[in-house]
ROTOR-505311 format. One record per residue: x, y, z of N, C-alpha, C in turn; residue number from 1; chain. Coordinates in steps of 0.001 Angstrom, whole numbers, padded with zeros to 6 digits. Example, Ala and Ser with C-alpha at 12.3 -4.5 7.8 and 13.67 -1.06 7.14 Angstrom:
2
NODE:n_u:n_v:n_w:ca_u:ca_v:ca_w:c_u:c_v:c_w:nr:kette
NODE:013190:-005690:007800:012300:-004500:007800:013200:-003300:007800:1:A .
NODE:012850:-002250:007080:013670:-001060:007140:012900:000030:007870:2:A .
END
This chain:
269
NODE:n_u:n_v:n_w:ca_u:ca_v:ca_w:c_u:c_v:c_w:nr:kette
NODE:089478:-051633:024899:088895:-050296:024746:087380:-050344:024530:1:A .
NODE:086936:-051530:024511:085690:-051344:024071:084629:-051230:025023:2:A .
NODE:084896:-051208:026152:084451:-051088:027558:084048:-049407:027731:3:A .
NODE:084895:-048746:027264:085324:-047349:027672:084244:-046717:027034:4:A .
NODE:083806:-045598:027842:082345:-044928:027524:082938:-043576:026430:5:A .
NODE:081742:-043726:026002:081783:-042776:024497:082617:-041208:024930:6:A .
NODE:082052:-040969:025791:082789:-039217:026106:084143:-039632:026150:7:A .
NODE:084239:-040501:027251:086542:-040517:027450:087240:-040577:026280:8:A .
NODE:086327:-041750:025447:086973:-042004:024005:087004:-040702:023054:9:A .
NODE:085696:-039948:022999:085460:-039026:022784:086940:-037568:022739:10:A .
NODE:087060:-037325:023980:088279:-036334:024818:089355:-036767:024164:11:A .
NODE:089711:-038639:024151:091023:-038860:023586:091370:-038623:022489:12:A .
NODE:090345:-039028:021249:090107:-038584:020404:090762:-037349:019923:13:A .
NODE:090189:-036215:020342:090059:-035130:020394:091614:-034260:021117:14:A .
NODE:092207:-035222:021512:093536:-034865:022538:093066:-033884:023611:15:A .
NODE:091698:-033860:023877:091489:-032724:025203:092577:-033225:026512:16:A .
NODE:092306:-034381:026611:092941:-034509:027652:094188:-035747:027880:17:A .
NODE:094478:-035770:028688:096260:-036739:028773:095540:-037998:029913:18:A .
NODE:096590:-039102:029130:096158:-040049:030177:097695:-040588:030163:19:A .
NODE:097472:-041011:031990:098526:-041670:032914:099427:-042627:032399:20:A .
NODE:100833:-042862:031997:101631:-043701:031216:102495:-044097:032127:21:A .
NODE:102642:-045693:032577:103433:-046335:033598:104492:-046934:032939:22:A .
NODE:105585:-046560:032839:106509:-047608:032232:107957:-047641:033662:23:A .
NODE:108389:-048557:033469:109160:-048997:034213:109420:-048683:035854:24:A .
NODE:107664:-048277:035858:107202:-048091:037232:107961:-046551:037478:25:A .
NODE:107604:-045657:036400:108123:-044113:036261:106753:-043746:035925:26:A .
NODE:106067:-042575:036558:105243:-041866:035735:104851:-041212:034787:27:A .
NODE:104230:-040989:033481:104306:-039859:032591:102873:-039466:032028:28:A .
NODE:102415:-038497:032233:101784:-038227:031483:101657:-037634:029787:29:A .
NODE:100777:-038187:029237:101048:-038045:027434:099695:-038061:027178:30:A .
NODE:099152:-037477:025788:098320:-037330:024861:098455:-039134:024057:31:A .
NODE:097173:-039268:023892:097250:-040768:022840:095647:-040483:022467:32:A .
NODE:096059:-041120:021087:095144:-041324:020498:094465:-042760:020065:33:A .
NODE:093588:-043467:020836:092756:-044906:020343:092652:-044783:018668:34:A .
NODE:093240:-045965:018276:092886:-046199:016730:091637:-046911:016531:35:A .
NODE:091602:-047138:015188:089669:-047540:015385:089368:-048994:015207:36:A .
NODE:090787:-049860:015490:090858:-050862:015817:090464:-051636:017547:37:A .
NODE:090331:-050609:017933:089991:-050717:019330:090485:-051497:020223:38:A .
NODE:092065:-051427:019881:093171:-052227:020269:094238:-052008:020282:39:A .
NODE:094806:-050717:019799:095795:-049719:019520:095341:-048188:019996:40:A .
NODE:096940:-048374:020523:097001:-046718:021199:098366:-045812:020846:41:A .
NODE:098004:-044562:019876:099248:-044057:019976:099854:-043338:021134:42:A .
NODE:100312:-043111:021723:101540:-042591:023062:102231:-041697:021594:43:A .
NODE:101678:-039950:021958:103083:-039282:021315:103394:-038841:022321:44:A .
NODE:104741:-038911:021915:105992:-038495:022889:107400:-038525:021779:45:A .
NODE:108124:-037410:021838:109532:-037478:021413:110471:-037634:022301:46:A .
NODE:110612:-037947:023688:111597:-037750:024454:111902:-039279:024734:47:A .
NODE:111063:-040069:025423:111063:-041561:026453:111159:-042626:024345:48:A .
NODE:111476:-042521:023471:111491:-043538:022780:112825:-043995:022354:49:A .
NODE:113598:-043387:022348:114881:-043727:022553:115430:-044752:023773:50:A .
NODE:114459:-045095:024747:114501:-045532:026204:113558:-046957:025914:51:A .
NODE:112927:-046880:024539:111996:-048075:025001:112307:-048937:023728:52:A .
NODE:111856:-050317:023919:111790:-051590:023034:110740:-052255:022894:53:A .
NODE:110709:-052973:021621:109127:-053548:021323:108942:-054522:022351:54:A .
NODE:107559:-054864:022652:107128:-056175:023630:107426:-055411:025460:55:A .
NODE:108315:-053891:025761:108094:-053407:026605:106305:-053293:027489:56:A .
NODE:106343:-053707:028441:104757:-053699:029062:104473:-052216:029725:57:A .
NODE:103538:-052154:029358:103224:-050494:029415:101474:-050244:030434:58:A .
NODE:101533:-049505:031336:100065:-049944:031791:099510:-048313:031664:59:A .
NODE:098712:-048083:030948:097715:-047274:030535:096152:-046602:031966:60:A .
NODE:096395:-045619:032423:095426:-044882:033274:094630:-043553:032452:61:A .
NODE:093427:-044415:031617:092605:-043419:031035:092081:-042495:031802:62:A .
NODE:091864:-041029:031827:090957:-040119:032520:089394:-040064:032098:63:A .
NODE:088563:-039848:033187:087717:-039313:033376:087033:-038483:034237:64:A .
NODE:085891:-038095:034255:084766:-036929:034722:084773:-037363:036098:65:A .
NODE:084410:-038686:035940:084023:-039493:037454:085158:-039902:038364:66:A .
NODE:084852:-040540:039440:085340:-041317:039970:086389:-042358:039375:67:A .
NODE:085467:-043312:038517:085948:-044450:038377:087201:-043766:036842:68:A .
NODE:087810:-045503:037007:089034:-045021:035980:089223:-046050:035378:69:A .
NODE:089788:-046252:033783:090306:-047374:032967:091468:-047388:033163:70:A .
NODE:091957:-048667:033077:093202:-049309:033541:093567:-050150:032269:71:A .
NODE:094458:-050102:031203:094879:-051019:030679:096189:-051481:030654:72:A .
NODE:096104:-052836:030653:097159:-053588:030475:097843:-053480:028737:73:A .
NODE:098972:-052729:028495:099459:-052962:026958:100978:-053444:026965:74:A .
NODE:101605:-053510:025788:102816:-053845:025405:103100:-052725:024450:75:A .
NODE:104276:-052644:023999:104450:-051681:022771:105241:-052861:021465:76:A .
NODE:104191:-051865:020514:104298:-052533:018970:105221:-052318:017679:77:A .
NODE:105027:-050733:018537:106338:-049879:016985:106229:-048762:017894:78:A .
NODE:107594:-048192:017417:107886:-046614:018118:108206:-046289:016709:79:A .
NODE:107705:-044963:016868:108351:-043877:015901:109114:-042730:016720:80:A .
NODE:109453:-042082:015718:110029:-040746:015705:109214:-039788:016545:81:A .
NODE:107779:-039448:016413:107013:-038901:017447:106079:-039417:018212:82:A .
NODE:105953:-040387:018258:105141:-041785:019095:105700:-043123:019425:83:A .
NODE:104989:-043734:020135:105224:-045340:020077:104280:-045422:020158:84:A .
NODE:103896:-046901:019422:102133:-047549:019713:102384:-048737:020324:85:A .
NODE:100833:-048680:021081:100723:-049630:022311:099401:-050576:021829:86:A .
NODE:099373:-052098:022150:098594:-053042:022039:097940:-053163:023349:87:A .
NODE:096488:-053060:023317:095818:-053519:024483:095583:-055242:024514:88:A .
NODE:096428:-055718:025707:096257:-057008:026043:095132:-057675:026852:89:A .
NODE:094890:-059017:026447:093328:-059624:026801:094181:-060149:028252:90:A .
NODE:094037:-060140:029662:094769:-060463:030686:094391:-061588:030742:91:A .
NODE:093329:-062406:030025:092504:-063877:030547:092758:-064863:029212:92:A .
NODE:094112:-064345:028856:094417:-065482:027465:094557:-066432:027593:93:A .
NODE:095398:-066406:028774:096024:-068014:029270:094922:-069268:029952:94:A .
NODE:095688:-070285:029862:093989:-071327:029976:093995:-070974:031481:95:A .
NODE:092650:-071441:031841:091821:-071550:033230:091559:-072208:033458:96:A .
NODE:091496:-072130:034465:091680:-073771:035634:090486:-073603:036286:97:A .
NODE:089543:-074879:036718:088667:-074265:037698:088624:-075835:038374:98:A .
NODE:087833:-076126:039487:088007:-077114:040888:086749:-077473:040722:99:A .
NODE:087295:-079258:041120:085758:-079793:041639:084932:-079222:042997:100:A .
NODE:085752:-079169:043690:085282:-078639:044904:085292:-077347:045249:101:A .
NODE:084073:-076915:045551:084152:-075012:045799:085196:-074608:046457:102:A .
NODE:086064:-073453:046043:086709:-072691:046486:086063:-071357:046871:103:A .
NODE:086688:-071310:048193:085859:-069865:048645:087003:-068734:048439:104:A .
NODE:086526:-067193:047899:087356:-065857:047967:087193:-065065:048347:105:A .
NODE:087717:-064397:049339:087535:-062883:050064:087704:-061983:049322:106:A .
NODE:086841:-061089:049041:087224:-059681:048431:087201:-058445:049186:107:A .
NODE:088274:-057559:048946:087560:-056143:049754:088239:-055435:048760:108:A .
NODE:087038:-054271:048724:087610:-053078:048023:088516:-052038:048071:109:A .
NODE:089307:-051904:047353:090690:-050770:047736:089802:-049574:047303:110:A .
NODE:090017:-048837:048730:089650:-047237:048515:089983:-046952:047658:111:A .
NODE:089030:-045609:046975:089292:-044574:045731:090800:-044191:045738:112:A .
NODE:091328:-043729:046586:092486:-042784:047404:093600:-043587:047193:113:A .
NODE:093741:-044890:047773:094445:-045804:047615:094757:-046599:046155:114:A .
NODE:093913:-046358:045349:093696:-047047:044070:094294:-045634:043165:115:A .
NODE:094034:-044848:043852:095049:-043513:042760:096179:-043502:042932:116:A .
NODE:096906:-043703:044302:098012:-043428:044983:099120:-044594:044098:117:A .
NODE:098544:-045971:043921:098999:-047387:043352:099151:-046709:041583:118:A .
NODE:097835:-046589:041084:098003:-046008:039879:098969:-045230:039368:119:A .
NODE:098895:-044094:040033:100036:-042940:039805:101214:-043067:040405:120:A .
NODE:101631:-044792:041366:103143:-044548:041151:103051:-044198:042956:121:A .
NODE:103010:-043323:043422:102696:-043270:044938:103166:-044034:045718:122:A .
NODE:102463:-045054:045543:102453:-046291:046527:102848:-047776:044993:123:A .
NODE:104218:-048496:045828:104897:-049279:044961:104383:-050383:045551:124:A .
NODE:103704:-051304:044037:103208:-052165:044538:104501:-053293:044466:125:A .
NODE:104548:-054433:045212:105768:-055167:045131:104930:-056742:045982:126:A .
NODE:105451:-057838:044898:105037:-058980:045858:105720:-060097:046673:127:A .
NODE:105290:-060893:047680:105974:-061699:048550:105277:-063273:048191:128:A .
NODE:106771:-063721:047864:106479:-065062:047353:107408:-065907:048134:129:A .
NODE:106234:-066559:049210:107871:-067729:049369:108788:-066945:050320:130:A .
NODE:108483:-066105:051442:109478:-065601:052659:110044:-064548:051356:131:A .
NODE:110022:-064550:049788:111139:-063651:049091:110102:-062461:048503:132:A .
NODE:110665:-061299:048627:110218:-060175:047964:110586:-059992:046653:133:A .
NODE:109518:-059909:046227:110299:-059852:044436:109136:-058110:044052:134:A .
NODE:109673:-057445:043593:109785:-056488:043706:108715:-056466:041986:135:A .
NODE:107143:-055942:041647:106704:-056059:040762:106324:-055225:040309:136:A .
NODE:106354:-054361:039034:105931:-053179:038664:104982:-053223:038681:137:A .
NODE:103868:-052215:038516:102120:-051773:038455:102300:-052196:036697:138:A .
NODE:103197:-051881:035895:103105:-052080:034154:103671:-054146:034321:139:A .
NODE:103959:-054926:034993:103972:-056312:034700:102766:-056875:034030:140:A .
NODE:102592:-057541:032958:102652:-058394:032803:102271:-059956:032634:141:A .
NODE:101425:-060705:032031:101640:-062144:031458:102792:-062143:031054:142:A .
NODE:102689:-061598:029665:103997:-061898:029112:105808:-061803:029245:143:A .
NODE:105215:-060858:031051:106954:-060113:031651:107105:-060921:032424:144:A .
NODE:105597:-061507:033115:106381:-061590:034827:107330:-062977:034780:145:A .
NODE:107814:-062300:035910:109229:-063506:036293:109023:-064603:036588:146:A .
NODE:109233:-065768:035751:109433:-067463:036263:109545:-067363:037966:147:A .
NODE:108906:-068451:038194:109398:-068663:040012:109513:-069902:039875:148:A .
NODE:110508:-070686:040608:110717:-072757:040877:109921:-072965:041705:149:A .
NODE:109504:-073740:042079:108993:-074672:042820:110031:-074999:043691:150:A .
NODE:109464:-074907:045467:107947:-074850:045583:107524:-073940:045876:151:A .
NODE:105907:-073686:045507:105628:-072456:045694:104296:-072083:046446:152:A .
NODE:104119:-071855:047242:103204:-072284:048456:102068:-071044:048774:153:A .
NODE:102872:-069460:048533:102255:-068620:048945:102698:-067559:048126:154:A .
NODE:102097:-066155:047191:101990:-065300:047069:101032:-064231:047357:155:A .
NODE:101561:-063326:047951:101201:-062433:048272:101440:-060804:047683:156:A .
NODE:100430:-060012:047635:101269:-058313:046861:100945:-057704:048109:157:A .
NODE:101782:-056801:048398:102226:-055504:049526:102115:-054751:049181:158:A .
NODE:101837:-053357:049676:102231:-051966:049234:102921:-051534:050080:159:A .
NODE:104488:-050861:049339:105264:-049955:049629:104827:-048796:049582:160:A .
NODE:106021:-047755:050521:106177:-046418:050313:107692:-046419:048949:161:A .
NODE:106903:-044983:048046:107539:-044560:047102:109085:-045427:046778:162:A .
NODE:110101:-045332:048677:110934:-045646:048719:110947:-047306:048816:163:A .
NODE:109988:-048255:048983:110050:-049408:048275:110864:-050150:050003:164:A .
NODE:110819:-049094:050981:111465:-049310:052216:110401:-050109:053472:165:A .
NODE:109197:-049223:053586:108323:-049667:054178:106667:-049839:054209:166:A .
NODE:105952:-050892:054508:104830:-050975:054087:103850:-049747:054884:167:A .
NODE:102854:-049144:053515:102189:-048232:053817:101050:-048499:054836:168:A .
NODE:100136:-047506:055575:099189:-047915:056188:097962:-047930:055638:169:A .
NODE:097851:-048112:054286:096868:-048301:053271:096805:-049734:053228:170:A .
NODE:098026:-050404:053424:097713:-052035:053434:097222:-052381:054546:171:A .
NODE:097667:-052286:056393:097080:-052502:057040:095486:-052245:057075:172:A .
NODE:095561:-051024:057043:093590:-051086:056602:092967:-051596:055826:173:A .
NODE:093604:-052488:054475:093010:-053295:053310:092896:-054509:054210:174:A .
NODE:093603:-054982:054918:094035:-056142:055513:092932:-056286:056557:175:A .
NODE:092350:-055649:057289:092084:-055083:058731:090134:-055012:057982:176:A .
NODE:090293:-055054:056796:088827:-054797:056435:087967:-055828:056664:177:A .
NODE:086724:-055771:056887:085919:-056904:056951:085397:-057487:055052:178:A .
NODE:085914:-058681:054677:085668:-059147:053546:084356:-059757:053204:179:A .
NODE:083647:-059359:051430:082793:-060284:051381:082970:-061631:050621:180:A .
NODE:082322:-062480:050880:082832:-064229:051074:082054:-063980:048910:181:A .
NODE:082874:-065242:048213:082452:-064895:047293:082540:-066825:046943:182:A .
NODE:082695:-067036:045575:083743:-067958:045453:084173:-068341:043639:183:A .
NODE:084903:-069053:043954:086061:-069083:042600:085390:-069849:041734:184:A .
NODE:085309:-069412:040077:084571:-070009:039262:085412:-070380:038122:185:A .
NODE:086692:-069267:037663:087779:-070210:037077:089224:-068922:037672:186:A .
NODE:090274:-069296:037336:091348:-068515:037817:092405:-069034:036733:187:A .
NODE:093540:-067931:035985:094546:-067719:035124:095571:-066792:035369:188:A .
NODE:096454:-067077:034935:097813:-066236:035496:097620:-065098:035505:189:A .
NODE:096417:-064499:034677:095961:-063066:034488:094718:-062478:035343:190:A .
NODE:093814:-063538:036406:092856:-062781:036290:092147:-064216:036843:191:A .
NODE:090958:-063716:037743:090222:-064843:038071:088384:-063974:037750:192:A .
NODE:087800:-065552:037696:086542:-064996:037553:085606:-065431:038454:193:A .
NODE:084882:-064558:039854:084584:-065096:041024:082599:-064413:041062:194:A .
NODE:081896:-065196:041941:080866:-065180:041691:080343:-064583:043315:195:A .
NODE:079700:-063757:044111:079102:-063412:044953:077188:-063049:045288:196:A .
NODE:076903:-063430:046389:076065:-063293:046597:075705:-061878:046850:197:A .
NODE:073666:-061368:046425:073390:-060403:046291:073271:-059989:047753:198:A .
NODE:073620:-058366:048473:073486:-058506:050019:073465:-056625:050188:199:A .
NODE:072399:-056525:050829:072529:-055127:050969:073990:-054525:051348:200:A .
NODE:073953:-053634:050909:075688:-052832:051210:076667:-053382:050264:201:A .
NODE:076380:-054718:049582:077689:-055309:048708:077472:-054297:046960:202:A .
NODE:078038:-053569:046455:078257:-052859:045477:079758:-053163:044715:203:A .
NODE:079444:-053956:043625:080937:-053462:042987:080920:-053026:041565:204:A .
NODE:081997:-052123:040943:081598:-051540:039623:082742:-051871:038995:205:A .
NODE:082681:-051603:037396:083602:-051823:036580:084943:-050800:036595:206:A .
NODE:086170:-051342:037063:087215:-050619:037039:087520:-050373:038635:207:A .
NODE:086950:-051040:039361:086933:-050617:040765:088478:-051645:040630:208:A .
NODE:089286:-051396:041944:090524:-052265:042489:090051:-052983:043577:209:A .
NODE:090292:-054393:043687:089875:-054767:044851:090926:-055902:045095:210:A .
NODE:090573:-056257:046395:091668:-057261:046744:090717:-058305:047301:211:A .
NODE:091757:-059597:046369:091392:-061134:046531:092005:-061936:047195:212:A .
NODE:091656:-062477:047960:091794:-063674:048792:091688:-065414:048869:213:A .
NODE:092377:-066091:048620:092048:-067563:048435:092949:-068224:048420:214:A .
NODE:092616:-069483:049611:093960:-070849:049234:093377:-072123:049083:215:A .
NODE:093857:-073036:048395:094091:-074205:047900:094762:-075355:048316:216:A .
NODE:094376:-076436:048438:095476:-077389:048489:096698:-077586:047298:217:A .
NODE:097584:-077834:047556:098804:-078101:046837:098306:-079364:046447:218:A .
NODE:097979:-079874:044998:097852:-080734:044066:099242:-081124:043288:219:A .
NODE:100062:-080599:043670:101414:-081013:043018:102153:-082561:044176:220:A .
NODE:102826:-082738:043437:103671:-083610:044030:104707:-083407:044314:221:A .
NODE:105262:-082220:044894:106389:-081556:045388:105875:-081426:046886:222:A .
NODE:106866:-081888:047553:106320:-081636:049185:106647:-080675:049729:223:A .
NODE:105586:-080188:050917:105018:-081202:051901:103629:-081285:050892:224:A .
NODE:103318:-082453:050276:101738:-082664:049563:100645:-081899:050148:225:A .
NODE:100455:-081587:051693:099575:-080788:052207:099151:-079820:052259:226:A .
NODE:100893:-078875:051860:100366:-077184:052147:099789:-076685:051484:227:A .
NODE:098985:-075584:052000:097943:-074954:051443:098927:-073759:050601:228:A .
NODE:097638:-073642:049101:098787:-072323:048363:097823:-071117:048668:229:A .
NODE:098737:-070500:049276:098057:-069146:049662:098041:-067890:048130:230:A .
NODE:097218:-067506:048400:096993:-066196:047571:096255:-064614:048111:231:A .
NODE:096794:-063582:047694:096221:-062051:048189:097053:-061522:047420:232:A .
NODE:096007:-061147:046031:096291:-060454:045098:095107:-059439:044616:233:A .
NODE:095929:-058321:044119:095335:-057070:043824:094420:-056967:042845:234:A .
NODE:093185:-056571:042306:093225:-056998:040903:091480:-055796:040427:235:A .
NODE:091845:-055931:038820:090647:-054462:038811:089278:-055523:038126:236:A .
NODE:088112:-055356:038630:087407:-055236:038013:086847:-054848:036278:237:A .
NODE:087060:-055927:035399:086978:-055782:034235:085906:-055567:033508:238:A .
NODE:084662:-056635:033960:083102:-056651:033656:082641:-057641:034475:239:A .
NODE:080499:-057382:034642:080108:-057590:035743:079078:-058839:034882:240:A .
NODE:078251:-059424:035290:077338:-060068:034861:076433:-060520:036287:241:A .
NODE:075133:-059911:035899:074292:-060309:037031:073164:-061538:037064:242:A .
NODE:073045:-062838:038115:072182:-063780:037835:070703:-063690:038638:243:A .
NODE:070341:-064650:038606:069020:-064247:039751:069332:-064266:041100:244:A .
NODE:070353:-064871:041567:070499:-064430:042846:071957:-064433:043589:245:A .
NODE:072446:-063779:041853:074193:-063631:042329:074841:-062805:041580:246:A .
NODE:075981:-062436:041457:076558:-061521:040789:077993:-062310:040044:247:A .
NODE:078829:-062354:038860:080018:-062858:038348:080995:-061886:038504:248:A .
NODE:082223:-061681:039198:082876:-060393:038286:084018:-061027:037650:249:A .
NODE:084612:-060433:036860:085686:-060826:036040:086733:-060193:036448:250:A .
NODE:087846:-060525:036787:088680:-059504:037875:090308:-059779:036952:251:A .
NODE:091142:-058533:036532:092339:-058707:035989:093100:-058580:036757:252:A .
NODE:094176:-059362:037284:094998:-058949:038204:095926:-057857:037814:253:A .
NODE:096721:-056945:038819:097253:-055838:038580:098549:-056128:038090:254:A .
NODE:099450:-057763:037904:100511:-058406:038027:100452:-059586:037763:255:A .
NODE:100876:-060072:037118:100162:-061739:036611:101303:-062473:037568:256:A .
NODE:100402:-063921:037613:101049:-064385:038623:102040:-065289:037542:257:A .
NODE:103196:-065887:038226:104034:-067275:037675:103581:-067966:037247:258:A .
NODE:103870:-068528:036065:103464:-069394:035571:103445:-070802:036279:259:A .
NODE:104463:-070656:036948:104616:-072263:037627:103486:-072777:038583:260:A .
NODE:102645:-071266:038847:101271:-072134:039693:100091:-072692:039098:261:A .
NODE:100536:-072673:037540:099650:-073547:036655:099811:-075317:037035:262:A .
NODE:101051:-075260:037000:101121:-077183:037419:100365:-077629:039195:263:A .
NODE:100452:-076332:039803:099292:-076715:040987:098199:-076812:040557:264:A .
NODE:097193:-075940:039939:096098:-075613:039577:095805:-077074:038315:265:A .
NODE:097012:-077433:037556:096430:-078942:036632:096248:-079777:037547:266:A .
NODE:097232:-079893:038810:096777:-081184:039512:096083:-080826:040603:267:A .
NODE:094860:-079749:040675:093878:-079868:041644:092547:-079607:040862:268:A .
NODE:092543:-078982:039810:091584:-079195:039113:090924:-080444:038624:269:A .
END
């Protein structure tokens, strides 16, 4: 929360206005109030707590004036009788891995339009691992997402329609975009942190969605030793840091990946 500009906090405060509540990839909108721990959120609601359990992952769509939008990743801590409270999670807890040898990453930005449509439920995000669809909520997760075995060669996230039947034409045009070349400075089951050059037309802001691109050699010893591990994952813009002649962003993914692509990432690091 500490990112979040004084007015939104301000409104919440104040209960002027409702922000976006994702749970089990259902929409709701609710009133919450930030505690002044800046790490707690109450969610009142009397109806959905009877439905929920502690350590449930909950993903949070703050409103604002503008364009841009906060996205948090939480869990829930305690429910009451007219609330449940929610913990805002750090997505970059888990250790990071980073390579002797440069890794390069494609980024392109997911339209405004497209980044609401995902938010609010619209468009189901779901990922492809391994020829298998595993089906991933927008509220996943470090601490939810699903174990995968080995081997594990390629993940990928898709967007569905509502019905989870067929891919939208919001992905072909993400796909179809011309990318800018960046490259990888460390990467965690939550979130990578990638560095780009300064270039007229390249703009990116805090809270923007964008999509990442990058593969690796397989450093494991599970064969074939060669294949490359593919990756194209979704992920928001957290914070920016600018150098003299480059830019850092810190990027949370929308879905944390398996843990099991940590034992690639120990043996290529």
């Amino acid at each position: 929360m500490k990112f979040v500009d004084s007015d939104t906090k301000e409104n919440l405060f104040a209960q002027r206005t409702k922000a976006i509540v994702l749970i089990n990839n259902k929409v709701f909108e609710r009133k919450i109030n930030p505690l002044v721990d800046d790490r707690t959120l109450d969610i009142f609601d009397t109806q959905l707590n009877r439905y929920l359990k502690k350590g449930q992952p909950v993903l949070v769509v703050l409103p604002t004036d503008g364009k841009k939008r906060y996205v948090l990743q939480t869990k829930i801590v305690n429910i009451f009788i007219d609330r449940f409270q929610l913990v805002v999670l750090d997505p970059r807890d888990a250790k990071r891995f980073s390579f002797s040898s440069p890794l390069g990453v494609k980024i392109r930005a997911v339209c405004e339009a497209t980044a609401i449509r995902i938010q609010t439920g619209e468009i189901r995000l779901s990922r492809h691992i391994d020829e298998s669809l595993l089906e991933v909520p927008a509220s996943v997760n470090m601490q939810s997402a699903s174990p995968h075995q080995d081997p594990l060669f390629s993940i990928m996230d898709i967007l569905l329609n509502d019905e989870g039947s067929d891919q939208v034409d919001d992905f072909a045009k993400l796909e179809s975009q011309h990318p800018i070349d960046g490259n990888l400075i460390d990467i965690s089951c939550g979130g990578m942190c990638v560095s780009y050059q300064h270039s007229a037309g390249t703009r990116f802001f805090v809270n923007q969605m964008l999509a990442t691109e990058c593969s690796f050699a397989n450093g494991s010893k599970s064969p074939p030793e060669n294949e490359q591990i593919n990756l194209f994952i979704l992920a928001i813009v957290r914070s920016m840091k600018s150098n003299q002649d480059s830019k850092q962003l810190n990027l949370q993914f929308l879905a944390a990946l398996p843990k099991t692509i940590q034992s690639y990432w120990q043996s290529a690091s």
